[in-house]
C-alpha positions, 0 to 999 in steps of 0.5 A: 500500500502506498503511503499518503506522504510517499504518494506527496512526495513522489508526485510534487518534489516537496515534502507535505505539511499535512495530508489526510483522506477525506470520503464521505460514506459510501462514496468517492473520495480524495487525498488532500495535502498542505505544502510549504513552499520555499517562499513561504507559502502554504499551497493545499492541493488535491494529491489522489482520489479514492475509489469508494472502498478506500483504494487510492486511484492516481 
């Protein structure tokens, strides 16, 4: 299984602040991060979407 962090990482280049799944029961989800950028900004940014039994789809 892949990891939320590892799945940031690989698809960004930027290690994430946060990253957390967010699916409503019974439906389709998604993988949301928060990223600090080297200018000081902090971007939230869809990073995966979930399937609805929680498998990740990239």
């Amino acid at each position: 299984m892949v990891s939320f962090e590892g799945l940031a990482r690989r698809e960004y280049g930027l290690r994430p602040t946060m990253v957390w799944k967010v699916q409503p029961k019974g439906r389709k989800g998604f993988v949301m991060a928060l990223f600090k950028t080297p200018d000081g900004k902090t971007v939230r940014k869809v990073i995966a979407k979930v399937d609805e039994q929680g498998n990740i789809i990239t």
